[in-house]
C-alpha positions as CSV (number, residue, x, y, z in Angstrom):
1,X,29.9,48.4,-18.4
2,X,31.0,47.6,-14.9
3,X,27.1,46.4,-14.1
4,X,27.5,43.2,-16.3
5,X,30.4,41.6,-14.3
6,X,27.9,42.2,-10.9
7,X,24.7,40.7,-13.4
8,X,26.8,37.8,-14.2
9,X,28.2,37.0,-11.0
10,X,24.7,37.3,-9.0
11,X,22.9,34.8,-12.2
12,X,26.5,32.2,-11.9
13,X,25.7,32.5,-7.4
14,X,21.8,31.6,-8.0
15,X,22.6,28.8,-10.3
16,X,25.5,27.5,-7.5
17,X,22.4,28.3,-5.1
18,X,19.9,26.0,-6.8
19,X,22.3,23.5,-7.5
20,X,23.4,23.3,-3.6
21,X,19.9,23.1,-2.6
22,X,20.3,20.3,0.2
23,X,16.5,19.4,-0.7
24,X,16.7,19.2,-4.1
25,X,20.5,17.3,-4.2
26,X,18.3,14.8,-1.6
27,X,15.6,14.5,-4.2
28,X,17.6,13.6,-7.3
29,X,19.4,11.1,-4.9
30,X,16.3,9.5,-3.9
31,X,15.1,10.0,-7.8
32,X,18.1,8.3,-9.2
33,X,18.6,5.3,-6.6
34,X,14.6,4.6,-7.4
35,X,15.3,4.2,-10.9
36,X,17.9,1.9,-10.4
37,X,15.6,-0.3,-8.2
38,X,13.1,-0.4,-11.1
39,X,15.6,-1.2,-13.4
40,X,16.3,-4.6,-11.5
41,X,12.5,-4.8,-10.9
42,X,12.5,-4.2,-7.3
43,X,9.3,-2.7,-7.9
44,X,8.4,-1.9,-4.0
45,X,12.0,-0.5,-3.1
46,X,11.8,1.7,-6.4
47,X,8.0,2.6,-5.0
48,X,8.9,4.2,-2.0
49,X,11.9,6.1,-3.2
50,X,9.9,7.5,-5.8
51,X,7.1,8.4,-3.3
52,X,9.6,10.6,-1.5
53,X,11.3,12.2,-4.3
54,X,7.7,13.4,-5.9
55,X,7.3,15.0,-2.1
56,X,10.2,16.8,-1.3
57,X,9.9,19.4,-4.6
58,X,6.8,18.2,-6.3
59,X,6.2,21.5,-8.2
60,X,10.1,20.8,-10.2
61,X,10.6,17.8,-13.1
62,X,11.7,15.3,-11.2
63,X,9.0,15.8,-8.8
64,X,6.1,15.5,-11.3
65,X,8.1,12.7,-13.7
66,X,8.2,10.7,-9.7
67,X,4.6,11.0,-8.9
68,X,4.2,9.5,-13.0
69,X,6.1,6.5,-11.2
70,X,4.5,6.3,-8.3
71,X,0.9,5.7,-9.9
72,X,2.3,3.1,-12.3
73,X,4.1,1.5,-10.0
74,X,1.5,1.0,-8.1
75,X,-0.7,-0.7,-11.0
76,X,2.0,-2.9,-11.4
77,X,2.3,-3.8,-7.6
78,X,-1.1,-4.1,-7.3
79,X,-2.1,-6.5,-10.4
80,X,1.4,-8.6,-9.1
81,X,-0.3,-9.2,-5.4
82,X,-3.8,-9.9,-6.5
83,X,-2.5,-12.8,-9.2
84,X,-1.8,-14.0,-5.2
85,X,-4.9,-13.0,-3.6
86,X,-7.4,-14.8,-5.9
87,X,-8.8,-17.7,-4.5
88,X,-10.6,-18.7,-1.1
89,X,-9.0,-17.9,2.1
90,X,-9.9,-19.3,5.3
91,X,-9.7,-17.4,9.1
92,X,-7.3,-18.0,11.7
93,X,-7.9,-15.7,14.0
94,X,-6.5,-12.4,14.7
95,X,-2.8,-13.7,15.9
96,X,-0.6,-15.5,13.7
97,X,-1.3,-19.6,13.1
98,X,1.7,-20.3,15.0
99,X,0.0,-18.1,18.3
100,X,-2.9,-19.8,17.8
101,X,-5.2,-21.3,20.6
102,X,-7.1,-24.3,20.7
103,X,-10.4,-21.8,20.9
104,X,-10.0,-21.1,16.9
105,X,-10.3,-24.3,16.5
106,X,-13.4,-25.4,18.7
107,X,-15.4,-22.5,17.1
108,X,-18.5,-24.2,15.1
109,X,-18.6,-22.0,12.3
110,X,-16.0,-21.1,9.9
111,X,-15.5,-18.0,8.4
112,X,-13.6,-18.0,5.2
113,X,-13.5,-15.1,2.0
114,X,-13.0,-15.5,-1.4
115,X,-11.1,-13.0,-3.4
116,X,-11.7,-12.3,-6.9
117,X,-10.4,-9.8,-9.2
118,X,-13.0,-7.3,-8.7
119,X,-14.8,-8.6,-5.2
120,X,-14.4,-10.2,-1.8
121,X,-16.8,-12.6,-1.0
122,X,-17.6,-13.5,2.8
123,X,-18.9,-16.5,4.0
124,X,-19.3,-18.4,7.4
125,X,-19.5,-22.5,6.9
126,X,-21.3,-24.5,9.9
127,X,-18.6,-27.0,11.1
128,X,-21.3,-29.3,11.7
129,X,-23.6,-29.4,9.1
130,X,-20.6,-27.6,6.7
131,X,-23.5,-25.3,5.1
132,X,-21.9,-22.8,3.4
133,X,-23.8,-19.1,4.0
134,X,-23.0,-15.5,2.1
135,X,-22.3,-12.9,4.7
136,X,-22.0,-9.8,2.4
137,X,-20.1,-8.7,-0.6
138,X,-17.4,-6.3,-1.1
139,X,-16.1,-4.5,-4.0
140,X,-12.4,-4.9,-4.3
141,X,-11.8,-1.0,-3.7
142,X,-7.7,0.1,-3.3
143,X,-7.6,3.4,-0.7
144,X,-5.5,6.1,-2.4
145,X,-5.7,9.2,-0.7
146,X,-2.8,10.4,-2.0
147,X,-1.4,9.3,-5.2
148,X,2.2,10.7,-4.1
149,X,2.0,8.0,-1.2
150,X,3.6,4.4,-1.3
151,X,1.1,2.6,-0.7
152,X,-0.6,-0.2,-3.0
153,X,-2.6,-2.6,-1.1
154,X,-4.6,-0.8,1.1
155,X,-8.2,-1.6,0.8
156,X,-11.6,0.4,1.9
157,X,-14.3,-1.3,2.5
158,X,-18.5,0.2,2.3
159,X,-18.2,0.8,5.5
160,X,-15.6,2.7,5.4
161,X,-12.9,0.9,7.2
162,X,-9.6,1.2,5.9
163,X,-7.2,-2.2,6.3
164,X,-3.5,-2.5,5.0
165,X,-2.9,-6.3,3.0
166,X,0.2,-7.7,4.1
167,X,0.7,-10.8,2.1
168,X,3.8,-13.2,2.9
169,X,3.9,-15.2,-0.7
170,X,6.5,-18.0,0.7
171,X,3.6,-19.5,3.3
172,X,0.4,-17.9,1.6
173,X,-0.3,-16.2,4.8
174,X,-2.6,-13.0,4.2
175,X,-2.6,-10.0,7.4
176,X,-5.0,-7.5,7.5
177,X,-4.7,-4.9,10.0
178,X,-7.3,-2.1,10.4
179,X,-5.6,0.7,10.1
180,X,-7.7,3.6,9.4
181,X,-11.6,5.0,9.4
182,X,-13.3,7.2,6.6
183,X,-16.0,9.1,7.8
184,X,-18.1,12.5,7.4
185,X,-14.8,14.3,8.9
186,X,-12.2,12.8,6.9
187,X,-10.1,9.9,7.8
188,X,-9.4,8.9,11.4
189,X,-6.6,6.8,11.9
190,X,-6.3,4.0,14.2
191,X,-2.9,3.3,16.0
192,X,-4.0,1.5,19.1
193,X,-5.6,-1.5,19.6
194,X,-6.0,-2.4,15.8
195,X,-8.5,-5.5,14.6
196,X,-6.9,-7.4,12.7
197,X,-7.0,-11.0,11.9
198,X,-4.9,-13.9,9.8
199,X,-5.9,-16.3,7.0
200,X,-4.1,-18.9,4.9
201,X,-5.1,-19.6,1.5
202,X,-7.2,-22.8,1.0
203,X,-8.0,-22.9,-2.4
């Protein structure tokens, strides 16, 4: 008789065990501050909190019902920023407008892309005799490496170049910065010395 008391008290200790589990408190926190950010529809915010709660324990139920956010928040995000993106965008140059030189400027061709919902069209346009020429096509490809990650509009490109979209809606300012590599390795990231370049949306 005297072994049930011990049997209970060991199963009540585990459960205070689990339940004191500095991860897994940290996770529900992060799980139940995300869905209050997607219940005001602060998509992005509620993004990244679910990314991190479907990493810290993503073998338990919140960990697998986060990484179910994750990917359709990030359909969401995604259809949200390219309603933005569609049209024809024109080069700056690769610091922002209001860094600009007068070199831009003086350059006799212009390159420009145009974004539609499943390609990006690139083009360079003779200042001079404004004929319009096709460089190359790109399909409109999203990188997801890893579908727990909170990242939406990072695009890969045939060559395998990997560029994060930074879009600022108020001035219709689109960023790209090069940020990564696939090749027969895997994926070399680039943290120095990134191309990158600036257009504004002409059409």
């Amino acid at each position: 008789m005297k072994k049930y008391p011990v049997l209970l008290v060991l199963l009540l200790s585990f459960k205070c065990f689990a339940q004191n589990d500095p991860k897994i408190a940290f996770q529900k926190s992060r799980y139940e501050l995300a869905v209050s950010y997607y219940q005001k529809a602060d998509f992005r915010k509620a993004l990244d909190l679910f990314s991190i709660a479907s990493r810290l324990k993503p073998e338990n139920e919140l960990g697998k019902e986060s990484a179910k956010k994750v990917d359709a928040l990030k359909t969401i995000l995604r259809n949200d920023v390219l309603g933005h993106l569609v049209g024809t965008w024109k080069m700056t140059g690769d610091k922002p407008v209001w860094a600009q030189t007068n070199d831009v400027n003086q350059n006799e061709i212009e390159e420009t892309i145009e974004i539609s919902q499943d390609k990006i069209l690139f083009y360079e346009t003779d200042k001079k005799t404004q004929t319009k020429k096709l460089i190359k096509t790109e399909d409109l490809k999203y990188y997801n490496k890893d579908a727990s990650d909170g990242i939406f509009s990072d695009i890969i490109l045939s060559d395998g170049t990997i560029w994060s979209c930074l879009l600022n809606e108020e001035t219709n300012v689109l960023h790209v910065i090069n940020v990564a590599r696939k090749n027969e390795t895997g994926i070399e990231k680039i943290t120095e010395n990134n191309e990158e370049a600036y257009f504004i949306k002409v059409k």
